[in-house]
N, CA, C and O atoms as a GROMACS GRO file, in nm:
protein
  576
    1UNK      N    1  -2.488   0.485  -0.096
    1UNK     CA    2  -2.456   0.366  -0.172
    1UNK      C    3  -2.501   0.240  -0.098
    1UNK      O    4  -2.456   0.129  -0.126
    2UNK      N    5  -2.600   0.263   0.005
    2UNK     CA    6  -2.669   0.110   0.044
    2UNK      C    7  -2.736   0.048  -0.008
    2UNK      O    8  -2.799  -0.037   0.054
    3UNK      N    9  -2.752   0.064  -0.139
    3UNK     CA   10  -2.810  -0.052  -0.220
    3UNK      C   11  -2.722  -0.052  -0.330
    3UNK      O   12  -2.740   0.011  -0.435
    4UNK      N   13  -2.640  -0.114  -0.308
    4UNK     CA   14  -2.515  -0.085  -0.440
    4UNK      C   15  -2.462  -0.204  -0.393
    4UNK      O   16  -2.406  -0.207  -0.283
    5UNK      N   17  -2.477  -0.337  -0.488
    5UNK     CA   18  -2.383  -0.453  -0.406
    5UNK      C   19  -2.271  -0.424  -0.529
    5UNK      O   20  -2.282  -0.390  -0.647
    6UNK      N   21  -2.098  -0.471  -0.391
    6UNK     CA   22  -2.016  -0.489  -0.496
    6UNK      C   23  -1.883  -0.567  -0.390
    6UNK      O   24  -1.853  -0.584  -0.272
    7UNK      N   25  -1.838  -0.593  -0.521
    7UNK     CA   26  -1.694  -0.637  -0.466
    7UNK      C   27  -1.577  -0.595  -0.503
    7UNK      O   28  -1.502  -0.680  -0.552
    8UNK      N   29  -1.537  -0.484  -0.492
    8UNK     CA   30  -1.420  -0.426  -0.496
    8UNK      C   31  -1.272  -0.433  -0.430
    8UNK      O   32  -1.244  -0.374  -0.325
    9UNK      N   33  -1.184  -0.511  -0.504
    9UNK     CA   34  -1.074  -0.560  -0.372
    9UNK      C   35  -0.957  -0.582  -0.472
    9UNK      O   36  -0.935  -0.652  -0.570
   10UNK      N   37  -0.872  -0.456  -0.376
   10UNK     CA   38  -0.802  -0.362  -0.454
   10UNK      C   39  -0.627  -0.399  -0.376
   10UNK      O   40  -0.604  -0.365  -0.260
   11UNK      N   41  -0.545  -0.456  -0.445
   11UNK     CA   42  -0.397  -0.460  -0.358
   11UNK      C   43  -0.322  -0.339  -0.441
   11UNK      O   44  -0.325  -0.318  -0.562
   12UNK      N   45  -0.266  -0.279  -0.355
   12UNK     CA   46  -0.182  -0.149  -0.383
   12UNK      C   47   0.005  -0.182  -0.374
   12UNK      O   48   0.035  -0.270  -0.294
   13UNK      N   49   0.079  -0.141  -0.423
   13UNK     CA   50   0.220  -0.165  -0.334
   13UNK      C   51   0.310   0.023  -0.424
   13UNK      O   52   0.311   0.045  -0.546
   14UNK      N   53   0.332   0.059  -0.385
   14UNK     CA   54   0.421   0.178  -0.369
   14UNK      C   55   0.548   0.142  -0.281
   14UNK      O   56   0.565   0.046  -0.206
   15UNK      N   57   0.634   0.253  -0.315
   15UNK     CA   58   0.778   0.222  -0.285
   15UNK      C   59   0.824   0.370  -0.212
   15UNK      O   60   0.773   0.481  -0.224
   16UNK      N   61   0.943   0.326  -0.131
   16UNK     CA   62   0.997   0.480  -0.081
   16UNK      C   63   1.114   0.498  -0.160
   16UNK      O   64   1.187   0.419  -0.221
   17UNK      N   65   1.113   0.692  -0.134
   17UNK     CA   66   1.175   0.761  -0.263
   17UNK      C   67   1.273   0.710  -0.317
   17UNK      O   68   1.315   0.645  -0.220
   18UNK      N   69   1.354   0.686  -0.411
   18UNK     CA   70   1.476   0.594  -0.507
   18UNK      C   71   1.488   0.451  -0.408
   18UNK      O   72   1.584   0.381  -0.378
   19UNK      N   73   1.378   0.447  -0.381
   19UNK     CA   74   1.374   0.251  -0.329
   19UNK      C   75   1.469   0.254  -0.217
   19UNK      O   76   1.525   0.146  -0.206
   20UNK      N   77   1.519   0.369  -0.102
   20UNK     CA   78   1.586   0.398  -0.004
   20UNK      C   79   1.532   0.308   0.091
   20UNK      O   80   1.411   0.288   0.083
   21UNK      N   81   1.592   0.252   0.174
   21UNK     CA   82   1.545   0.161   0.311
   21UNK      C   83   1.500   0.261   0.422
   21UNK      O   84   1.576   0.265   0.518
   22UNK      N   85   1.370   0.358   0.427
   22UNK     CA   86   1.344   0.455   0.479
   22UNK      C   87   1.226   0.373   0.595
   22UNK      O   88   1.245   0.424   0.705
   23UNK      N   89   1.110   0.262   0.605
   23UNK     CA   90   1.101   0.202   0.628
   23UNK      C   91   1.178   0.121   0.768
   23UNK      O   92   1.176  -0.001   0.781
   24UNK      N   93   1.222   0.185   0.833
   24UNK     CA   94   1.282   0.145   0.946
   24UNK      C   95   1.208   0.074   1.074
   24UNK      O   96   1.094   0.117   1.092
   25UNK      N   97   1.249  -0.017   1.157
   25UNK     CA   98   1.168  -0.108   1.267
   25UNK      C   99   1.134   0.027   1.312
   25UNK      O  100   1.065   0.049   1.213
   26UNK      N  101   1.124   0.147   1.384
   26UNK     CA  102   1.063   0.255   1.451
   26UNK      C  103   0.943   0.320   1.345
   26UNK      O  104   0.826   0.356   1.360
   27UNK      N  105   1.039   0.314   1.232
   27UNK     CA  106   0.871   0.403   1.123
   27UNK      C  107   0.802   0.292   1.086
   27UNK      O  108   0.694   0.316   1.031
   28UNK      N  109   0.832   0.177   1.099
   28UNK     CA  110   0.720   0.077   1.072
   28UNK      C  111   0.611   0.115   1.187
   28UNK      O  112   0.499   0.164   1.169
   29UNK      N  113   0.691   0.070   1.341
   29UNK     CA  114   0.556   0.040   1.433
   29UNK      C  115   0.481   0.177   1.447
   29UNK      O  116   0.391   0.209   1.524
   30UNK      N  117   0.533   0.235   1.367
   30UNK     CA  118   0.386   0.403   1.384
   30UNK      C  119   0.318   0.359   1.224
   30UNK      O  120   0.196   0.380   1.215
   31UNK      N  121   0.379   0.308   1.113
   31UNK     CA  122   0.341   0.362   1.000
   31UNK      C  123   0.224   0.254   0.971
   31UNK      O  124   0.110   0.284   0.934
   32UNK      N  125   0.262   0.147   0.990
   32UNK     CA  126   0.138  -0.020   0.997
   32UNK      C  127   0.031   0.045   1.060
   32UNK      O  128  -0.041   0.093   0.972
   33UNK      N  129  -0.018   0.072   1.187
   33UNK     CA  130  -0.082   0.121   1.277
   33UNK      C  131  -0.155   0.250   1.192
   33UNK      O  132  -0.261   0.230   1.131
   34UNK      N  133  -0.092   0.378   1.192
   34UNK     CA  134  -0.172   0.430   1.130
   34UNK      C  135  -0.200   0.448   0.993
   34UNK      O  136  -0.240   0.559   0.958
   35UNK      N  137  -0.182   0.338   0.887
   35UNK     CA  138  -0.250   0.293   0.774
   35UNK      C  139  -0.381   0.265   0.816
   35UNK      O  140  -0.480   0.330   0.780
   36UNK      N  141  -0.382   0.155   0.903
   36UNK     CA  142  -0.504   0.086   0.958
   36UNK      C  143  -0.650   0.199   1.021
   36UNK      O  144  -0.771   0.182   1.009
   37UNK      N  145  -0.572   0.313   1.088
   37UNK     CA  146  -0.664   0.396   1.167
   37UNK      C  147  -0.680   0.490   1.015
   37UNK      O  148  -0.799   0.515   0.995
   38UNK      N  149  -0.602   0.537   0.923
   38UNK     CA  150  -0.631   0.588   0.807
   38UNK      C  151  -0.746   0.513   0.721
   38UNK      O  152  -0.848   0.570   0.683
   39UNK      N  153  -0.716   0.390   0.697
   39UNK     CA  154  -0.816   0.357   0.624
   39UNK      C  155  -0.965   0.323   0.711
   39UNK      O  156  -1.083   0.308   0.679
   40UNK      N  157  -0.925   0.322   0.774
   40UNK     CA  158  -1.118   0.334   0.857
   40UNK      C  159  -1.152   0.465   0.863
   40UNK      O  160  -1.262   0.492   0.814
   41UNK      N  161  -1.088   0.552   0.908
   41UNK     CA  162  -1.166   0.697   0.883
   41UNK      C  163  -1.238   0.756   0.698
   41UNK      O  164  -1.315   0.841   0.653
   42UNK      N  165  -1.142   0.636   0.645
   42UNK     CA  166  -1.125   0.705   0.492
   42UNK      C  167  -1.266   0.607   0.467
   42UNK      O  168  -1.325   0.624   0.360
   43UNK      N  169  -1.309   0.525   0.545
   43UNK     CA  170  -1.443   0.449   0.524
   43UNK      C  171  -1.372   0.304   0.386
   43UNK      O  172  -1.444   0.230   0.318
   44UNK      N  173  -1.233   0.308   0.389
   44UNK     CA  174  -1.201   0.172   0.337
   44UNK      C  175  -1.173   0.038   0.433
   44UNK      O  176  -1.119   0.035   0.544
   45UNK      N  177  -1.218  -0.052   0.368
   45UNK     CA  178  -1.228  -0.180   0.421
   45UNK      C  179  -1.060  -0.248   0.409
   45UNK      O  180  -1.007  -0.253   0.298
   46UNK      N  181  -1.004  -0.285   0.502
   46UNK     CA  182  -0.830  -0.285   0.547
   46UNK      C  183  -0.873  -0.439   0.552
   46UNK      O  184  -0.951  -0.501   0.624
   47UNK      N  185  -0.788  -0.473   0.449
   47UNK     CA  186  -0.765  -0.651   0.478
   47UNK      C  187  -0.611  -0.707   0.569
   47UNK      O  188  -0.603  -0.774   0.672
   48UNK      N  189  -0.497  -0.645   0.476
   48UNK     CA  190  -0.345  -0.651   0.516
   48UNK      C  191  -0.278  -0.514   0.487
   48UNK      O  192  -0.323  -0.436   0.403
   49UNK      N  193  -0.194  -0.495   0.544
   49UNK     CA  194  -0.122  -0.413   0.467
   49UNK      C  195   0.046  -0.473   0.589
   49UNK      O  196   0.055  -0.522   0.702
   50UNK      N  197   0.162  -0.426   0.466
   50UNK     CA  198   0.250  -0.451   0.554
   50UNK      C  199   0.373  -0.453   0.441
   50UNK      O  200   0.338  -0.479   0.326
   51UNK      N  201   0.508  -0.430   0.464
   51UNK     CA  202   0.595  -0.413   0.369
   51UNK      C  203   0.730  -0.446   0.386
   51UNK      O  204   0.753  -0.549   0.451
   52UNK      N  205   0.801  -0.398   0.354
   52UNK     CA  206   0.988  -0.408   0.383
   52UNK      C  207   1.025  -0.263   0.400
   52UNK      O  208   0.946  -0.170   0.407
   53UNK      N  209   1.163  -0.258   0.405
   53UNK     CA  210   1.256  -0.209   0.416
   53UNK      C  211   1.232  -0.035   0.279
   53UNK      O  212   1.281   0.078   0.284
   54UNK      N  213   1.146  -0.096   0.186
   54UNK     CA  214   1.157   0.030   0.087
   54UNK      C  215   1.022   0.009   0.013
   54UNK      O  216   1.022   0.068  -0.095
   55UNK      N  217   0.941  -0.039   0.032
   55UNK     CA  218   0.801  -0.073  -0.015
   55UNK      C  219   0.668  -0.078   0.082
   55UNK      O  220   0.686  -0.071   0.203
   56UNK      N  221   0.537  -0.088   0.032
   56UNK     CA  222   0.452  -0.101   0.130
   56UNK      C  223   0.321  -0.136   0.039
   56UNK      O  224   0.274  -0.057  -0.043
   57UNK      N  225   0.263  -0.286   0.070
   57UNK     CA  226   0.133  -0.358   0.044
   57UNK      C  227   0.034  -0.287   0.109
   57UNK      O  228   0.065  -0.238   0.217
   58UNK      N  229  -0.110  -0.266   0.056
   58UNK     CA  230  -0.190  -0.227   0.128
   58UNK      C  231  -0.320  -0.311   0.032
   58UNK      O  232  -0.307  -0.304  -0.091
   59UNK      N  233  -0.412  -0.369   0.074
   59UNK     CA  234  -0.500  -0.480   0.059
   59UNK      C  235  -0.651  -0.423   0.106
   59UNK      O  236  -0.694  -0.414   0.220
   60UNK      N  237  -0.715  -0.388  -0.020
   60UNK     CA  238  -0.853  -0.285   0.069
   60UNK      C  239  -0.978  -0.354  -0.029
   60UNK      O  240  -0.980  -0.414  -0.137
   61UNK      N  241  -1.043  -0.327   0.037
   61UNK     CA  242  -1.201  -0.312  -0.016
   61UNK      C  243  -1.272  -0.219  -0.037
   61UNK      O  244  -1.360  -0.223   0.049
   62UNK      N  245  -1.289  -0.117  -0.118
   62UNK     CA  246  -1.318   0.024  -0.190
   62UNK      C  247  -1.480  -0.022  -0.216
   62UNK      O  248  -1.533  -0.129  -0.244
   63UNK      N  249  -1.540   0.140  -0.187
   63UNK     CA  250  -1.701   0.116  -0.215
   63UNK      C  251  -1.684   0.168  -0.359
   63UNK      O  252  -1.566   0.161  -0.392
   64UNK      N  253  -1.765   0.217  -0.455
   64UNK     CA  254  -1.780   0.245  -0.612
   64UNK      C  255  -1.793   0.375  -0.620
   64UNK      O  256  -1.845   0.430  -0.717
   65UNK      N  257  -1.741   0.444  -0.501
   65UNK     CA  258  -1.737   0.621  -0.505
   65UNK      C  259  -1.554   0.607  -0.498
   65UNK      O  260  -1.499   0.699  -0.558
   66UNK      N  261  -1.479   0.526  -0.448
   66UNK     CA  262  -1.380   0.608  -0.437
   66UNK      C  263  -1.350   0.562  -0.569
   66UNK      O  264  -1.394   0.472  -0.640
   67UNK      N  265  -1.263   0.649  -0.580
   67UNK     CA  266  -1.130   0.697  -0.699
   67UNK      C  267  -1.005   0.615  -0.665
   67UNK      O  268  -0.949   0.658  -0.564
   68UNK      N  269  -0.937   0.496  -0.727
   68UNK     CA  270  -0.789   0.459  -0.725
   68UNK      C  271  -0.732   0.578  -0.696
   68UNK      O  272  -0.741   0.618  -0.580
   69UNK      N  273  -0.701   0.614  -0.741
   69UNK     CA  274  -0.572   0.746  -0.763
   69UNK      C  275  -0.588   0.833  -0.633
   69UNK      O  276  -0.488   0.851  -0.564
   70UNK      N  277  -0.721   0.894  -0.591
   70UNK     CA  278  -0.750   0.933  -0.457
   70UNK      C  279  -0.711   0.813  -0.330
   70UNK      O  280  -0.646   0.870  -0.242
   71UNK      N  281  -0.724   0.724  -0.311
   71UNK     CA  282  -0.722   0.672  -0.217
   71UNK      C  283  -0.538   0.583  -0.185
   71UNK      O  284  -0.515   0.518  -0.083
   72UNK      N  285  -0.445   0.602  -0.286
   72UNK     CA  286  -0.322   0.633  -0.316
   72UNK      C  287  -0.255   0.711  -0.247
   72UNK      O  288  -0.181   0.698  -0.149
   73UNK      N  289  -0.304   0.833  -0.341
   73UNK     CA  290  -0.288   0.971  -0.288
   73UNK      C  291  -0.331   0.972  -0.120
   73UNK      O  292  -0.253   0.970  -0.025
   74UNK      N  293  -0.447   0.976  -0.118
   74UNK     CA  294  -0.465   1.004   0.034
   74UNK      C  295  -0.349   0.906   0.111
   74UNK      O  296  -0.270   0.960   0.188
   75UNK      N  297  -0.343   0.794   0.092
   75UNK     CA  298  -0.269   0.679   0.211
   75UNK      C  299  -0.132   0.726   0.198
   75UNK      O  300  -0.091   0.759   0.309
   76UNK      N  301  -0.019   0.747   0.082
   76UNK     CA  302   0.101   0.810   0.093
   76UNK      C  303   0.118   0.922   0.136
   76UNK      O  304   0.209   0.930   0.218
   77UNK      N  305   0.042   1.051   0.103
   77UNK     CA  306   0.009   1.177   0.166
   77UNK      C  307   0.012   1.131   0.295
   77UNK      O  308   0.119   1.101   0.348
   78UNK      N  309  -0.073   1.123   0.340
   78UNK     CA  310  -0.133   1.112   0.487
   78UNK      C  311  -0.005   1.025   0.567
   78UNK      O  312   0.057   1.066   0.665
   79UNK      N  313   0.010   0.921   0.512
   79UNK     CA  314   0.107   0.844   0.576
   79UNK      C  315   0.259   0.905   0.619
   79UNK      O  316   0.314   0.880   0.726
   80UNK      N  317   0.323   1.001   0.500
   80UNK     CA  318   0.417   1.057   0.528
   80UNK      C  319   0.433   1.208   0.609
   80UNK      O  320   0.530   1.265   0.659
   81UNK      N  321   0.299   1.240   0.597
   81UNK     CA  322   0.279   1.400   0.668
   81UNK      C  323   0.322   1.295   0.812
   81UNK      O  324   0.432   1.316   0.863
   82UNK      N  325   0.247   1.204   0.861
   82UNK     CA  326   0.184   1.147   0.983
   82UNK      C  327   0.367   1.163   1.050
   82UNK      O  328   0.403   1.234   1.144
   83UNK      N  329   0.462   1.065   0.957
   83UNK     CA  330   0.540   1.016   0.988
   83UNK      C  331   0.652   1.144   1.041
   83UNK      O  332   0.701   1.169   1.152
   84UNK      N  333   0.665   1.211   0.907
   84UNK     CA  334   0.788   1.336   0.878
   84UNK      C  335   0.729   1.455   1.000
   84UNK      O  336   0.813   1.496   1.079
   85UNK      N  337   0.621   1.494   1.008
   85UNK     CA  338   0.509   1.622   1.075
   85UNK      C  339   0.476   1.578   1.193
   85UNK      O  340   0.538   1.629   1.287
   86UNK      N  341   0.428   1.528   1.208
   86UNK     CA  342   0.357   1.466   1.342
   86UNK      C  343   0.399   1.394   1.493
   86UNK      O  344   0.373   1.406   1.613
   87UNK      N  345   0.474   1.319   1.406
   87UNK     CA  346   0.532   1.211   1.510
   87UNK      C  347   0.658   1.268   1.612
   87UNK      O  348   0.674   1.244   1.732
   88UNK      N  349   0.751   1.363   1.509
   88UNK     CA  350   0.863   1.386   1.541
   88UNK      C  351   0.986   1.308   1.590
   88UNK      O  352   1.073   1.321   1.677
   89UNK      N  353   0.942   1.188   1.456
   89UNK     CA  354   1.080   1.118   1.488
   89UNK      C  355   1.228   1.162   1.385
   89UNK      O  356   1.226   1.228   1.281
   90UNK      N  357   1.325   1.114   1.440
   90UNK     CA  358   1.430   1.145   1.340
   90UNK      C  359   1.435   1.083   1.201
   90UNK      O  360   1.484   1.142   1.105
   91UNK      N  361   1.396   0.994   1.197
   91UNK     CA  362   1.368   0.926   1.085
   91UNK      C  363   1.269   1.012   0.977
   91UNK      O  364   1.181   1.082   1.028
   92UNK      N  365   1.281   1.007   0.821
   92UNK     CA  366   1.184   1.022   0.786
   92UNK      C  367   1.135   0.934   0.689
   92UNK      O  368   1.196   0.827   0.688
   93UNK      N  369   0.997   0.949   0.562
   93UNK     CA  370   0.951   0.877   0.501
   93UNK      C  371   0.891   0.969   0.380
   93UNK      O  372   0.841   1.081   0.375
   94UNK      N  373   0.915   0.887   0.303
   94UNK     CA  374   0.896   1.023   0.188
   94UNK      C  375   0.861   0.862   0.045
   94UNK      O  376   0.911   0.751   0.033
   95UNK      N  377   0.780   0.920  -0.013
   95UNK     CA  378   0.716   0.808  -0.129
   95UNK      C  379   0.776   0.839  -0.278
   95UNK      O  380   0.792   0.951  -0.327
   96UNK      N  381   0.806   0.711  -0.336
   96UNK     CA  382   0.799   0.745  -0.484
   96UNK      C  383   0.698   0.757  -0.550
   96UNK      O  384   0.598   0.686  -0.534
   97UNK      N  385   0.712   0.866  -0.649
   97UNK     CA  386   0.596   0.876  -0.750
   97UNK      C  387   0.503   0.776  -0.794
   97UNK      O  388   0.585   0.707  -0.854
   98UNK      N  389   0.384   0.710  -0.812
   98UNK     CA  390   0.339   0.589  -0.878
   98UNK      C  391   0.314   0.523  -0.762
   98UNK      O  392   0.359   0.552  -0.651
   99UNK      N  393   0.204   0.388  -0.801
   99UNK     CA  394   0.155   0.281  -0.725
   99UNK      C  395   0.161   0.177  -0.838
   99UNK      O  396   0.184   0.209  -0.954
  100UNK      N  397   0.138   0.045  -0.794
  100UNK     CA  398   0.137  -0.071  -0.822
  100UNK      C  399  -0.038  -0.082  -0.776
  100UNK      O  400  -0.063  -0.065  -0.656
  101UNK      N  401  -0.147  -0.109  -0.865
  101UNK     CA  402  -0.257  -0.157  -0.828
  101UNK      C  403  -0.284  -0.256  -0.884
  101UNK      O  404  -0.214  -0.272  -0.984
  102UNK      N  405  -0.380  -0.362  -0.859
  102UNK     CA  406  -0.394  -0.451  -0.889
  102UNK      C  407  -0.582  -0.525  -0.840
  102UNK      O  408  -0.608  -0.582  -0.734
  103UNK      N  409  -0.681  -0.498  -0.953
  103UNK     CA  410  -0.814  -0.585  -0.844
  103UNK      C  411  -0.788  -0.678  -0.877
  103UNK      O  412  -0.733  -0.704  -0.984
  104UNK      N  413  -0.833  -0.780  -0.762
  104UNK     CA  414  -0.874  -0.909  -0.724
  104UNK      C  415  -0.996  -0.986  -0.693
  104UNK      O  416  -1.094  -0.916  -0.665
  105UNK      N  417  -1.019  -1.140  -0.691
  105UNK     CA  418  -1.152  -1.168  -0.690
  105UNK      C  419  -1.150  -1.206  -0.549
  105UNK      O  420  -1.049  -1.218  -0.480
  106UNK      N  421  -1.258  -1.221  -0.516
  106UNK     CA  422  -1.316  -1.226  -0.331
  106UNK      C  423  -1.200  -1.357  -0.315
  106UNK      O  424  -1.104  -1.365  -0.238
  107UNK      N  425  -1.232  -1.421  -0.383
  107UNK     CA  426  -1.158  -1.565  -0.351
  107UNK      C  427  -0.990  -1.551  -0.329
  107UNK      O  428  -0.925  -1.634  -0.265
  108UNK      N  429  -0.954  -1.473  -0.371
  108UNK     CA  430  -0.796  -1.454  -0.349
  108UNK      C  431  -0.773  -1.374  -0.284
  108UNK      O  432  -0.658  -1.330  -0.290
  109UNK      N  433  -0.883  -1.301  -0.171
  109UNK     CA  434  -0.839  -1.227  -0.074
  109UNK      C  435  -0.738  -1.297   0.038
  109UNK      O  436  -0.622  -1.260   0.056
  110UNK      N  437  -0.770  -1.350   0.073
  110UNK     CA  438  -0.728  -1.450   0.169
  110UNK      C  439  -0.535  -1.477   0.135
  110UNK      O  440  -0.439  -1.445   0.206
  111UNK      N  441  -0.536  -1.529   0.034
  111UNK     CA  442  -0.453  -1.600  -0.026
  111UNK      C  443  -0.321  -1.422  -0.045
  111UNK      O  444  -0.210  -1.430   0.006
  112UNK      N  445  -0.355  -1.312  -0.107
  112UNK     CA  446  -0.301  -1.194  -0.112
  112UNK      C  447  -0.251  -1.162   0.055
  112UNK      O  448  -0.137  -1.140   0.097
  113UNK      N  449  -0.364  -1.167   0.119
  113UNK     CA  450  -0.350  -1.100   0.264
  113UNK      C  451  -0.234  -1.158   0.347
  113UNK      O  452  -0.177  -1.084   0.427
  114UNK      N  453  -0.190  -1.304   0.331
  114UNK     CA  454  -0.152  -1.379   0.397
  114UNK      C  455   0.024  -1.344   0.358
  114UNK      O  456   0.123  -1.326   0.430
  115UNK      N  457   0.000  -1.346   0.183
  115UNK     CA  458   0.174  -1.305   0.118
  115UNK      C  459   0.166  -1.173   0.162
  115UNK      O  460   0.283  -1.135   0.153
  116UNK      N  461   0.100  -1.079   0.204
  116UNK     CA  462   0.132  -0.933   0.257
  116UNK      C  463   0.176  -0.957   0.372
  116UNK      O  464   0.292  -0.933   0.406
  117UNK      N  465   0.066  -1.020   0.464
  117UNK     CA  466   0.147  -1.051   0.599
  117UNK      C  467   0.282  -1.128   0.611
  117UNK      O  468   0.350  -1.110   0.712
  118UNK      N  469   0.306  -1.176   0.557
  118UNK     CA  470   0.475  -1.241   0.514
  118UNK      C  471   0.551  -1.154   0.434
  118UNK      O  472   0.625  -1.219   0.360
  119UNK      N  473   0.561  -1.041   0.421
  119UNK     CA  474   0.623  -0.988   0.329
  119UNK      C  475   0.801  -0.990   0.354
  119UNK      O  476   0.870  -1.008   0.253
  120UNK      N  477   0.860  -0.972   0.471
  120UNK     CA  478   0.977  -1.007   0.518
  120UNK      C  479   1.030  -1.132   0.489
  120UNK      O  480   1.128  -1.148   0.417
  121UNK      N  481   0.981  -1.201   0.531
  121UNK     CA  482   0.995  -1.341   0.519
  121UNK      C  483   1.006  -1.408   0.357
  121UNK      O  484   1.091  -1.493   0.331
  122UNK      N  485   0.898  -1.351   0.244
  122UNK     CA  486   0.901  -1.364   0.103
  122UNK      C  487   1.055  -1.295  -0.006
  122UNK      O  488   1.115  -1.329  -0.108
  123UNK      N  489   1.062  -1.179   0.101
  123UNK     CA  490   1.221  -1.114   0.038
  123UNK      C  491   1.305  -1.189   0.111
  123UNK      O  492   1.414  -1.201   0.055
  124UNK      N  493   1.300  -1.234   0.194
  124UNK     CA  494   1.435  -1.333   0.221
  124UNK      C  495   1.468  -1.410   0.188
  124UNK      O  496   1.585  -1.424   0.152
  125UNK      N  497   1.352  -1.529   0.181
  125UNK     CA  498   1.369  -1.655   0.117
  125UNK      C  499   1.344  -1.634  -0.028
  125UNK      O  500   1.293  -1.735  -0.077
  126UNK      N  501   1.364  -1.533  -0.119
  126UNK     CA  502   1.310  -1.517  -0.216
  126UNK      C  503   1.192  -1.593  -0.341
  126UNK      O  504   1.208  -1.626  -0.458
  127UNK      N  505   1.069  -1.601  -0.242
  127UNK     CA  506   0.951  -1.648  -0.290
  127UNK      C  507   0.863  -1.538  -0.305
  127UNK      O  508   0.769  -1.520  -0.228
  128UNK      N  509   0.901  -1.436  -0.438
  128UNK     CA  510   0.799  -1.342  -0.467
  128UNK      C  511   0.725  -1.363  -0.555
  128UNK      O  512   0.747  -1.436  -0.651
  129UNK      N  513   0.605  -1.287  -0.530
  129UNK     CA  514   0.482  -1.353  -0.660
  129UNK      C  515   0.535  -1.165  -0.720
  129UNK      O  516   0.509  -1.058  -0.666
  130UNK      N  517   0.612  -1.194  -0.840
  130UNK     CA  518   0.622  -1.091  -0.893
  130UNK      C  519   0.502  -0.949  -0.963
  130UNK      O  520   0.515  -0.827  -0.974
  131UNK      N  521   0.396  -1.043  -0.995
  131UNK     CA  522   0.277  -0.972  -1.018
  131UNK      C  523   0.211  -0.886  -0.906
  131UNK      O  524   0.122  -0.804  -0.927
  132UNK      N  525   0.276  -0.920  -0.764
  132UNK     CA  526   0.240  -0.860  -0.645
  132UNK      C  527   0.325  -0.769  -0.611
  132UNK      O  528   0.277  -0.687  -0.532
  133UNK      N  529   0.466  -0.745  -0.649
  133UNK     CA  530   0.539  -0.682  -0.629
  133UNK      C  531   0.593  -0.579  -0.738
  133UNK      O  532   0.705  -0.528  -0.746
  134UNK      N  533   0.467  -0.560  -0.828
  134UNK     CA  534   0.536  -0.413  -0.903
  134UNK      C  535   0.465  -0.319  -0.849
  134UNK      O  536   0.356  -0.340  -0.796
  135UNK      N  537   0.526  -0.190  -0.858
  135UNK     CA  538   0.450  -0.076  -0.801
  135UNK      C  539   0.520   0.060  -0.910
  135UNK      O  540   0.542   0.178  -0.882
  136UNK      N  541   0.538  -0.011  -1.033
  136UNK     CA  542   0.527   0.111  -1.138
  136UNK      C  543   0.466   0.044  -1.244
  136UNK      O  544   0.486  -0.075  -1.269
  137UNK      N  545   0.393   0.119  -1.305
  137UNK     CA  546   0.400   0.087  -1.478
  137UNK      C  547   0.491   0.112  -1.577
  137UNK      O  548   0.573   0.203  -1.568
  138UNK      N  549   0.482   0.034  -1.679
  138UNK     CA  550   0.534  -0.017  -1.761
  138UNK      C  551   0.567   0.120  -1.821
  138UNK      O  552   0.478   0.205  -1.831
  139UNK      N  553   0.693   0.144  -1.862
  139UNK     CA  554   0.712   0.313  -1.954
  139UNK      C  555   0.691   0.295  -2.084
  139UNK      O  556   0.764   0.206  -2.127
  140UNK      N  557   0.638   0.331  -2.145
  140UNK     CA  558   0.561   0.386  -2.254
  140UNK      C  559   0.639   0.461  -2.336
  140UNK      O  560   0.718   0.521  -2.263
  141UNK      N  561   0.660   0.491  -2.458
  141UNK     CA  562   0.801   0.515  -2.547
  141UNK      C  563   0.711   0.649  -2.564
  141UNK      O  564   0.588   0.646  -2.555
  142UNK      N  565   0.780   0.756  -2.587
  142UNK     CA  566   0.753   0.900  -2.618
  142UNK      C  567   0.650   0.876  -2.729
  142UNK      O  568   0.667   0.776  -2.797
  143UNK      N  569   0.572   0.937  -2.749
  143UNK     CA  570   0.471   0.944  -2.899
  143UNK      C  571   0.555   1.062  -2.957
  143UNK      O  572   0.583   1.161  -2.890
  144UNK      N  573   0.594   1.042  -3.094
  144UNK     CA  574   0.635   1.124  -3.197
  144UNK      C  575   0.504   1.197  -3.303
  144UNK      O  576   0.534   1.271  -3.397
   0.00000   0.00000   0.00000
């Protein structure tokens, strides 16, 4: 894909399982960290990522091979094997079903990255950009 220009820039937010405060100061400083070493192996471009207590922003730049839904999948997968398997802490981390995606234009990278990096600080003082903070879709009424 080296001759493929594009701009793909993609904010994600997913939640942990029934919105539990699983997210703890110990599974943060492993879980931030290896998002970051995840998405470079995964060959995605890592702008922010960063979350609370029961959620987690992730802010990427995708080439025109990956798949949304794959690169989801891979970062919650991966993230919770890392956490629950690997690490062997007492704590664990476990994801709810669904993501929150959202593309963006080059110009509001900046401006996204900065409310990710504040994300503590935005739930406290309660200054949320609500459009940044869903991470389900909308339910859809049974078809009869």
């Amino acid at each position: 894909m080296s001759h493929v220009y594009h701009e793909l820039v993609f904010h994600f937010v997913w939640a942990t399982k029934n919105r539990e405060p699983l997210i703890t100061p110990k599974v943060e400083s492993h879980l931030l960290p290896f998002i970051e070493r995840k998405c470079k192996q995964l060959g995605y471009w890592l702008h922010a990522v960063n979350g609370t207590k029961d959620h987690l922003h992730v802010l990427i730049t995708l080439s025109p091979t990956d798949l949304i839904a794959n690169v989801a999948k891979n970062l919650k997968g991966a993230s919770s094997h890392y956490i629950n398997k690997e690490l062997g802490l007492e704590d664990i981390l476990y994801w709810q079903e669904g993501y929150g995606v959202l593309s963006l234009r080059k110009k509001d990278i900046a401006i996204v990255a900065d409310y990710i990096r504040r994300q503590k600080e935005h739930h406290q003082a309660g200054t949320l950009i609500t459009k940044l903070e869903r991470w389900e879709a909308a339910r859809k009424p049974a078809v009869r």
